[in-house]
ZADO-1210 file (C-alpha; in nm, 4 decimals, padded with zeros to 6 digits):
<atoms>
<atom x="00.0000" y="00.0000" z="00.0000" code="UNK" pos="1"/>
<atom x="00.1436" y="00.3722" z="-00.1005" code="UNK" pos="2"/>
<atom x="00.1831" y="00.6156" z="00.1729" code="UNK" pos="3"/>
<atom x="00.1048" y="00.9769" z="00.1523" code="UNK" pos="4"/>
<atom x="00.3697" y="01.2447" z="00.1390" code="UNK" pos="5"/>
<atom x="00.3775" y="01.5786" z="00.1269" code="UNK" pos="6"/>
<atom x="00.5237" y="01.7101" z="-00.1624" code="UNK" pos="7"/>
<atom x="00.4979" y="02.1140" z="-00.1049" code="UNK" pos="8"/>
<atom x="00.3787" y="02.3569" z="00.1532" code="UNK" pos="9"/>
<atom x="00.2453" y="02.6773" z="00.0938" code="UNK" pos="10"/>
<atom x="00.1757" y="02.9605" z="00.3437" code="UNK" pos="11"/>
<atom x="-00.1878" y="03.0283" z="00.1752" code="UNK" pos="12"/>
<atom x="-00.3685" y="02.8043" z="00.0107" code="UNK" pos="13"/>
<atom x="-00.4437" y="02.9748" z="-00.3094" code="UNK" pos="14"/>
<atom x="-00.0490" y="02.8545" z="-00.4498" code="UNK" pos="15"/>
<atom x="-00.1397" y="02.4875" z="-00.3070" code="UNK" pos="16"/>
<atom x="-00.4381" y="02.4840" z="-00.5285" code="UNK" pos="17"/>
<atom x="-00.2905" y="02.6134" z="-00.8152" code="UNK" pos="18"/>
<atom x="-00.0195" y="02.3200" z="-00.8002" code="UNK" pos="19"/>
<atom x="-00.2714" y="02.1017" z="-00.6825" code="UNK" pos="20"/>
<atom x="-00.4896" y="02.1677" z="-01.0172" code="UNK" pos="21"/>
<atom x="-00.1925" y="02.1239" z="-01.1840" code="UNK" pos="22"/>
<atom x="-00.1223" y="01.7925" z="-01.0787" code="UNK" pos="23"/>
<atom x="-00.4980" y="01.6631" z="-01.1497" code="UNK" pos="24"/>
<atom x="-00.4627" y="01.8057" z="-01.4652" code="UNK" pos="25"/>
<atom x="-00.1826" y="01.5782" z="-01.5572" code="UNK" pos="26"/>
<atom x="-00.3349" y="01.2952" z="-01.3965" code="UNK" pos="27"/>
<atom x="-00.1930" y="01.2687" z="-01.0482" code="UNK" pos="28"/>
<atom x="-00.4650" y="01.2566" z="-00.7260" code="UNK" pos="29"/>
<atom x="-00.3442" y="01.4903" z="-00.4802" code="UNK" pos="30"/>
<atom x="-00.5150" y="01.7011" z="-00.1784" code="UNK" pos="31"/>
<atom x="-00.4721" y="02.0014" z="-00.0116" code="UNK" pos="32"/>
<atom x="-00.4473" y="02.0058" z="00.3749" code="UNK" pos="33"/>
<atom x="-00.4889" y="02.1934" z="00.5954" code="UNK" pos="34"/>
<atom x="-00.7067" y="02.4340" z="00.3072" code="UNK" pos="35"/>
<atom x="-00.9037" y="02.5634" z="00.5294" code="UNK" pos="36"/>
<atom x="-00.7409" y="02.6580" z="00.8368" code="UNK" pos="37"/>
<atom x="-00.4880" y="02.8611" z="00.6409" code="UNK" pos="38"/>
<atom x="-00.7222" y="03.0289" z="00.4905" code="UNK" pos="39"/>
<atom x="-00.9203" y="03.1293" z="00.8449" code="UNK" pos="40"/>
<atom x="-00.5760" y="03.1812" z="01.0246" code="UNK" pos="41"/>
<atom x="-00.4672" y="03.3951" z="00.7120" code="UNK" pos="42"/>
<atom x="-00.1197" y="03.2679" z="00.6891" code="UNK" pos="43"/>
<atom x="-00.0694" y="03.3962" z="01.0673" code="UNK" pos="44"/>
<atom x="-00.0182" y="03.0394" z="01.2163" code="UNK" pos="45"/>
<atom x="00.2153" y="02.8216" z="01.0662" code="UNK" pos="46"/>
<atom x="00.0691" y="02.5625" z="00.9580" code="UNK" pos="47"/>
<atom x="00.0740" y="02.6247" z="00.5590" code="UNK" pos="48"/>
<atom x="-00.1535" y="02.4337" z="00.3038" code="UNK" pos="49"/>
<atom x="00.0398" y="02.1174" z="00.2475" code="UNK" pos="50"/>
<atom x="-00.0035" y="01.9311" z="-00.0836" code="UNK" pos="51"/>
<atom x="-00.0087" y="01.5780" z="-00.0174" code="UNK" pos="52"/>
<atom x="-00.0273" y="01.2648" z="-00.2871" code="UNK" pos="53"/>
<atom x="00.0508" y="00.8888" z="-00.2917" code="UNK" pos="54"/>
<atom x="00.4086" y="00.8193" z="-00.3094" code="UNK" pos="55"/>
<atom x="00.3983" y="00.6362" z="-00.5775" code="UNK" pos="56"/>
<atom x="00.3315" y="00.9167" z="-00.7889" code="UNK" pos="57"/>
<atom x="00.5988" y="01.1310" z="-00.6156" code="UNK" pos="58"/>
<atom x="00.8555" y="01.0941" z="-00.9166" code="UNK" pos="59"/>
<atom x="00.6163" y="01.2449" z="-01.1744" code="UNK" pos="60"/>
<atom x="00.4794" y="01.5232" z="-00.9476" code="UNK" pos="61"/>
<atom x="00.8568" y="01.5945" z="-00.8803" code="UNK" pos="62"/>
<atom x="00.9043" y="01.6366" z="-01.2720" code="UNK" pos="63"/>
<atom x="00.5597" y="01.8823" z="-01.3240" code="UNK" pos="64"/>
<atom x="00.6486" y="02.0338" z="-01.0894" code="UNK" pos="65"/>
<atom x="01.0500" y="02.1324" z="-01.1915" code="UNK" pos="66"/>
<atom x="00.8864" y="02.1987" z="-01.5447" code="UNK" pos="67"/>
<atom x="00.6834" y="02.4927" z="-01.3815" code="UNK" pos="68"/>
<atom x="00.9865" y="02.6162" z="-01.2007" code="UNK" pos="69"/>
<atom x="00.7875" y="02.4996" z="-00.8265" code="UNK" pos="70"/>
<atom x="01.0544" y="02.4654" z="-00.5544" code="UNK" pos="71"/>
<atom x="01.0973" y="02.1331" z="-00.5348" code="UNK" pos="72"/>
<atom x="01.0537" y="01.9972" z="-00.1851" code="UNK" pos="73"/>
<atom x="01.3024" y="01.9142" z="00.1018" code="UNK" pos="74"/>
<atom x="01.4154" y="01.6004" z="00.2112" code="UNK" pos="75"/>
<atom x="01.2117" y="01.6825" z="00.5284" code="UNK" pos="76"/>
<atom x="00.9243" y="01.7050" z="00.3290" code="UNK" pos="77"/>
<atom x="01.0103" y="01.3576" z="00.1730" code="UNK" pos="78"/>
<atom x="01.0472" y="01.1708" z="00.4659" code="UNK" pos="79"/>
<atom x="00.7908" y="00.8802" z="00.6019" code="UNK" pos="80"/>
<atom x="00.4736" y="01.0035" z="00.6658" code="UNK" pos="81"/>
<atom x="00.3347" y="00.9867" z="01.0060" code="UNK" pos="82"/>
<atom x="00.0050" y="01.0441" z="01.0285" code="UNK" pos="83"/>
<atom x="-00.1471" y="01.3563" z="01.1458" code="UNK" pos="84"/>
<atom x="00.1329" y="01.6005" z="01.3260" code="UNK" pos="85"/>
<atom x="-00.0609" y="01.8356" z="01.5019" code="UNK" pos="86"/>
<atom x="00.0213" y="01.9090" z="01.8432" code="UNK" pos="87"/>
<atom x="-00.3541" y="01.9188" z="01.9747" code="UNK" pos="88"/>
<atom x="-00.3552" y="01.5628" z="01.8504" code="UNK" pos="89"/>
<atom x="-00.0504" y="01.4311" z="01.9891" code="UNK" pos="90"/>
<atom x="-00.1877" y="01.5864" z="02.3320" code="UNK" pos="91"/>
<atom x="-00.5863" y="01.4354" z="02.2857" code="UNK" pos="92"/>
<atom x="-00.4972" y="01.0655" z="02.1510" code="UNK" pos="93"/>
<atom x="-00.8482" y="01.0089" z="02.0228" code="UNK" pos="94"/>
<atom x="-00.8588" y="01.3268" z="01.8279" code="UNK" pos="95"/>
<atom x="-00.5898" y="01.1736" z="01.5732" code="UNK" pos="96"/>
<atom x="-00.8430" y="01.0552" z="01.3391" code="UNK" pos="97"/>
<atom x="-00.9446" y="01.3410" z="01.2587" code="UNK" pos="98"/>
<atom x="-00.8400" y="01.6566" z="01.0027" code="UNK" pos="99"/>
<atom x="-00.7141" y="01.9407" z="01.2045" code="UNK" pos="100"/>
<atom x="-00.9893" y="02.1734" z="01.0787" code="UNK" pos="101"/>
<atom x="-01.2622" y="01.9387" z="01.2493" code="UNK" pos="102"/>
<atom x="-01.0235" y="01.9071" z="01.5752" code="UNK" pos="103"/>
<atom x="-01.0709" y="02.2672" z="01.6102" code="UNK" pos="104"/>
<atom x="-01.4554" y="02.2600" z="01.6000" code="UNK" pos="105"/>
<atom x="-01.4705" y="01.9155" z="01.8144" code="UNK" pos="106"/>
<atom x="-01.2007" y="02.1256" z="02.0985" code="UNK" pos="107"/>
<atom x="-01.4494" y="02.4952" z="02.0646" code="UNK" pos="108"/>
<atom x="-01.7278" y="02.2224" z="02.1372" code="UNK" pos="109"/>
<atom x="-01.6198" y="02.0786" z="02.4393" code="UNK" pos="110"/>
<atom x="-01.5392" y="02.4510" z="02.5999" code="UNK" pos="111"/>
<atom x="-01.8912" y="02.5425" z="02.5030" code="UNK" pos="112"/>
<atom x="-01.9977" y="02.2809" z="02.6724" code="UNK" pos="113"/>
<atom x="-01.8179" y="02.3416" z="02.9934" code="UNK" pos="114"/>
<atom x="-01.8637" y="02.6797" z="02.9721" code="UNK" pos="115"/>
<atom x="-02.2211" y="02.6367" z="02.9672" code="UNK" pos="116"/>
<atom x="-02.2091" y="02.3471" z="03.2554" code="UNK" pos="117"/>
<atom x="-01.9907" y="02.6057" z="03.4051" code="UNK" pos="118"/>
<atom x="-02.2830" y="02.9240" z="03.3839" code="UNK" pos="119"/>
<atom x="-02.5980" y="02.6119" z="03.5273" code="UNK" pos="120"/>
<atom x="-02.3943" y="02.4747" z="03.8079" code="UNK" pos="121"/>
<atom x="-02.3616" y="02.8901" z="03.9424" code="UNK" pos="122"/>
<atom x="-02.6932" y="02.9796" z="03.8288" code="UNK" pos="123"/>
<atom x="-02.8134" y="02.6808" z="04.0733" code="UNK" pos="124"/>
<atom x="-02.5943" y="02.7195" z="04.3510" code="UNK" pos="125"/>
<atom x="-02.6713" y="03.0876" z="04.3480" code="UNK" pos="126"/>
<atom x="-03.0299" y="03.0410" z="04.3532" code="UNK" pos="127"/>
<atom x="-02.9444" y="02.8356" z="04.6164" code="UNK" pos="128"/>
<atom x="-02.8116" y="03.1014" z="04.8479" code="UNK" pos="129"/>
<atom x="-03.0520" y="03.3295" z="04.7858" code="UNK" pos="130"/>
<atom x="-03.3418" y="03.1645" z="04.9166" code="UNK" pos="131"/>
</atoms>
C-alpha cells in the first residue's frame, strides 16, 4: 500500500491549489491540507496548506512540478509520513483521526460545553443562596 507524502507547503492556500490543479490536470490525485485553516488563520499560524499525494506518484509530481519552475521539496518534506502532526492531537490521543480543521470545531465544542455546565452549576448554587 502507497503512503502519503507531502510534496509542497504553501503559506496560503491559493499557491497549493494552483499546483494542486496542476497535478490533477496531468493525472496525479493529490489534496490540499490543511485548506481551510490557512485560509481562516490567514497565513498567521504556521501551519501552511500542504499538498499531499501517494508516493507512488511522487517521481512524476517531482518532474511537473521542476517543469513549472515549483521549488521542489526538502528532504524533510520527503520523509515517512506519520500520520497527522498536530500538536492538539498528539496531546488528545483520540482526536488523531481526525483533520485538524474538524479538531478545532470538536475542541471549541467541548469549551462550550463546559462553559455552559460552568454558567448552570452557578446559576443553581446561586439560587441556592438566595433563598
Amino acid at each position: 500500500m502507497d503512503r502519503i507524502v507531502e510534496i509542497a507547503n504553501f503559506k496560503y492556500t491559493d499557491k497549493a491549489e494552483i499546483l494542486a490543479s496542476l497535478l490533477r490536470g496531468e493525472g496525479i490525485s493529490c489534496y490540499v491540507r490543511n485548506g481551510i485553516s490557512s485560509n481562516v488563520f490567514g497565513g498567521g499560524v504556521d501551519l501552511g496548506a500542504k499538498v499531499e499525494l501517494l508516493e507512488s506518484d511522487m517521481p512524476r509530481a517531482l518532474e511537473i512540478m521542476k517543469a513549472y519552475d515549483y521549488p521542489l521539496p526538502d528532504e524533510i518534506l520527503l520523509s515517512s509520513y506519520q500520520g497527522d502532526d498536530s500538536p492538539m492531537a498528539d496531546r488528545i490521543p483520540f482526536l488523531r483521526k481526525f483533520s485538524f480543521e474538524t479538531q478545532i470545531a470538536i475542541v471549541i465544542i467541548l469549551v462550550i460545553g463546559m462553559l455552559a455546565l460552568i454558567v448552570y452549576v452557578g446559576s443553581i448554587l446561586s439560587a441556592h443562596g438566595a433563598a
